[in-house]
N, C-alpha and C positions, 0 to 999 in steps of 0.2 A: 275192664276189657284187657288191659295191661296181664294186668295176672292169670287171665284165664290164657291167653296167649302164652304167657310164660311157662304155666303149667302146662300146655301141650306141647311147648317143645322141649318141657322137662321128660316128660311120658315118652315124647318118641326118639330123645335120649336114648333112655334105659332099654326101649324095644328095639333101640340098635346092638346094647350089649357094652354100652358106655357108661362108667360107672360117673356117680356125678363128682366124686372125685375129681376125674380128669377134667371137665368142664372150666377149670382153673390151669390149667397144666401149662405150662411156658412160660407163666406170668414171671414179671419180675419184681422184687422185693427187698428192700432195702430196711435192715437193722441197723439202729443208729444206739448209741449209747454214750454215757462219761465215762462210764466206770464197769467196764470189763476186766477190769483187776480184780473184782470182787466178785469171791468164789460164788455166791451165787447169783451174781450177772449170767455169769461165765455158763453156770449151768442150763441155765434157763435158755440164753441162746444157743446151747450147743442143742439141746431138746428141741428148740423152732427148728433148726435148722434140719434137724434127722427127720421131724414132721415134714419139711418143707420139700426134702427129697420124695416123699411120699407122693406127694404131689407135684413134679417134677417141676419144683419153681426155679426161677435161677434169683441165687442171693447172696448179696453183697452187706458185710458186716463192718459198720466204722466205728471207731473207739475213738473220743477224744481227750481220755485220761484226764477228767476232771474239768477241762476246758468247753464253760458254757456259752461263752463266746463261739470257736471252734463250732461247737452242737448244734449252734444255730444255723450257721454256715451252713452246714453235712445237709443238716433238713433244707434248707433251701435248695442245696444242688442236685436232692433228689425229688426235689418238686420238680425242676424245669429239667431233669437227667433222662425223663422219659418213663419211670418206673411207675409198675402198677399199684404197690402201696407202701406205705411205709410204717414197719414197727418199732417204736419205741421202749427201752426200756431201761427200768429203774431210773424213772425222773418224770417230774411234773408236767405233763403240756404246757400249764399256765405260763411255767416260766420260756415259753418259747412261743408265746402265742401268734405271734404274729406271723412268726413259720407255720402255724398250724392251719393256722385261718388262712394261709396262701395255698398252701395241700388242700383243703377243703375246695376250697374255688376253683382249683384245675380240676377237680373228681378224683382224686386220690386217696384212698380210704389209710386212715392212722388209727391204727392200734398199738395201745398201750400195754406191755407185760408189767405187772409190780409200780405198775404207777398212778392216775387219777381221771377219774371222769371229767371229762369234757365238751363243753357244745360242739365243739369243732373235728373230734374223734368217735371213730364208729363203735368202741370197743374198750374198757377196761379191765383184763382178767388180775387177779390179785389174791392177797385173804383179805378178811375181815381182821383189817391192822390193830381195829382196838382192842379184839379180843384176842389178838397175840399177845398185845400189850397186858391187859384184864390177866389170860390166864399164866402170863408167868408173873407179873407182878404176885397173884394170889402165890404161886409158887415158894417165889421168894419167902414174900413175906412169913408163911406156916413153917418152911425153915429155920427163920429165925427166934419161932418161938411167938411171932406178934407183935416182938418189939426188939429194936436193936439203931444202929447208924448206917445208914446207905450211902453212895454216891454213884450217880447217876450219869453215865456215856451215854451221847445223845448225837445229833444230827437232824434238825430240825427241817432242814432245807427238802428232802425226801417227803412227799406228804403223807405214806406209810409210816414211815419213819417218827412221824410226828404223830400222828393217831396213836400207835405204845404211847406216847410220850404222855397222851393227856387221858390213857387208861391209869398211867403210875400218879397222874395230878390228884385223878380221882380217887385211886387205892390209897394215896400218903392221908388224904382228906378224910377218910374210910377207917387210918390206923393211927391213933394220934400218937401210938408209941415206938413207931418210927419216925425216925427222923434223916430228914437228905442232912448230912453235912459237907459235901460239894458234888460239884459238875464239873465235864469237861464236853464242850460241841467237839466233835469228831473230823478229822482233817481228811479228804478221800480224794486222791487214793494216799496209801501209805498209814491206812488207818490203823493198820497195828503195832508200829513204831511211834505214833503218834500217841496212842492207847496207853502203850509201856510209858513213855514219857512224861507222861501227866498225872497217870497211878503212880508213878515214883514223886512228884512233886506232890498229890494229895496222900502218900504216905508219912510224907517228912510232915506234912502241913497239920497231920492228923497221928502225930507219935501216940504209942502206946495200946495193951491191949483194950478191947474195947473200942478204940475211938473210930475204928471202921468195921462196922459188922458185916456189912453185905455190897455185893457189886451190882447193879442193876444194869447191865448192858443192851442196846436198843435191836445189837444185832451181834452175832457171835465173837466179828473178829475184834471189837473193841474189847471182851471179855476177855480174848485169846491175848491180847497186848495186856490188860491186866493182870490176868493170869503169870505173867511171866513178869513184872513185875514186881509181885508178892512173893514168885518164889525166890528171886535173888535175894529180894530183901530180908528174907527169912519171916514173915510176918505171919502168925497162926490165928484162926480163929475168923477168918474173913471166908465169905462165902462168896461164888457168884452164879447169875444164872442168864442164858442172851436169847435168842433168838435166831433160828434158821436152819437149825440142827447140818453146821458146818460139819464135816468129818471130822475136823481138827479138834472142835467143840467137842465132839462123841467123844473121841479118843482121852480126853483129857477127862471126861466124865468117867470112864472107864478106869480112868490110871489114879482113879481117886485123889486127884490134885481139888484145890479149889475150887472148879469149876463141877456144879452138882447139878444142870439142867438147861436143857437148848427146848425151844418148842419152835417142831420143824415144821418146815411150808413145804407144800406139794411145787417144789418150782417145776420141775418136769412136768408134770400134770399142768401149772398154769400156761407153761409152751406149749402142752399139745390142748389144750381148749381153744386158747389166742389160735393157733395154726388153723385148726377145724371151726372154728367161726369165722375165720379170714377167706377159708375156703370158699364156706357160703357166700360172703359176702363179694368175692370177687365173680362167684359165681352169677350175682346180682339180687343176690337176697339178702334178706336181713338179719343181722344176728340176734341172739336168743334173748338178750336184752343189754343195754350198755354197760353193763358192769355185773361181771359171773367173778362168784371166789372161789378156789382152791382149798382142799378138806386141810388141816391142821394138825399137828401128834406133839404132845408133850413127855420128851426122853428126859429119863432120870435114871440114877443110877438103880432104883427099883425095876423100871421097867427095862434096863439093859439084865438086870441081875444080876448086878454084880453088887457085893460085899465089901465095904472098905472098913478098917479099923477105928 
């Protein structure tokens, strides 16, 4: 009875000349995030945001630069702030559960951009993190030839983050002629200073040609900090490849430095999917299912076209 109700005042909606669109329109919306320093937070919620005008929501953006204490806070004061829902992005519900399941029980709907399914959220838009993971590890690895020395920038706290992590478990398992000879978990924000710092300490650690063949980075700007690390150092022969297809990442794949491959995510596309399922859903319907991914593109210096010596 519910629905057929609904549906006719969807119908006589549209036979007003109201688009369903607007059926949403005034709402208020609250993005919350750690890590708005990183270039593709940033992206992503600049894309909600442009969607969000579309549908003339009004929205308020909080960064707590790392700070998941802070996060939790934010999500709690826009449960009792009044707001019609709240998006999350780049981070885990789990880790905020108890904010989460308090949104739920006022009727607040929480979507996720680039983060993880949940009981207590209507919505996860993303990629399929393993197979970011899958296809640049395979990347790498044909690079190398099938066999060489890795090490691995990582960030495991991200659960994206962490799907790469256990596609390259699976590929190292897959290539027994590679081998990881170190790791460094990624410090955020500041990740690329951080990056530099540690590629400098696993260059000393790992003197000589050879003893680091490749860079496996989880996401571009830990590459972009190794990257500049190798070049100071003057060190030859080290590849890398990340994820996210940064500008910065292009750029440097272009300028035939080290860095030979980003496999980019549709973050724009995952804002305006999250935005247009939000819609629905504030509209009182259901989204298209808990968790939609975003298409994926593997850049290389082949497929920029460019020629390096």
């Amino acid at each position: 009875m519910f629905k057929t109700i609904a549906a006719l005042g969807l119908a006589a909606t549209l036979a007003l000349g109201v688009s369903p669109a607007a059926l949403a329109a005034g709402e208020k919306v609250s993005v919350i995030t750690p890590f708005l320093a990183a270039t593709a937070t940033g992206e992503m919620i600049e894309a909600f945001k442009a969607k969000a005008a579309e549908y003339q929501w009004t929205v308020d953006v909080v960064d707590t630069a790392g700070d998941m204490g802070a996060f939790a806070g934010r999500v709690e004061d826009a449960t009792t702030g009044g707001v019609n829902a709240i998006v999350l992005v780049s981070v885990d519900p789990a880790q905020i559960q108890d904010q989460v399941d308090k949104a739920k029980a006022a009727g607040i709907p929480v979507v996720t951009i680039d983060g993880a399914k949940n009981a207590s959220t209507s919505l996860n838009v993303t990629s399929d993190n393993y197979v970011l993971g899958q296809t640049m590890s395979t990347f790498l690895f044909e690079q190398l030839g099938g066999k060489g020395n890795i090490v691995r920038f990582f960030h495991s706290a991200h659960p994206g983050v962490h799907q790469r992590e256990i596609a390259l478990d699976d590929a190292l398992k897959a290539n027994a002629e590679i081998k990881q000879v170190g790791e460094h978990y990624v410090q955020v924000p500041g990740q690329i200073d951080d990056s530099r710092a540690a590629m400098d300490a696993l260059l000393l650690a790992n003197p000589g040609d050879g003893a680091i063949n490749g860079v496996w980075a989880a996401w571009d700007e830990p590459g972009i900090g190794a990257n500049l690390a190798i070049e100071a150092a003057g060190r030859k022969g080290i590849i890398i490849a990340g994820i996210d297809g940064n500008p910065q990442a292009i750029e440097l794949i272009k300028g035939c430095t080290a860095y030979v491959g980003t496999v980019r995510q549709g973050f724009g596309e995952m804002a305006n999917i999250a935005a247009t399922q939000l819609n629905t859903i504030l509209a009182g319907g259901p989204p298209e299912a808990d968790e939609l991914y975003a298409p994926v593109e593997l850049i290389t210096r082949e497929s920029l076209g460019v020629t390096c010596n």
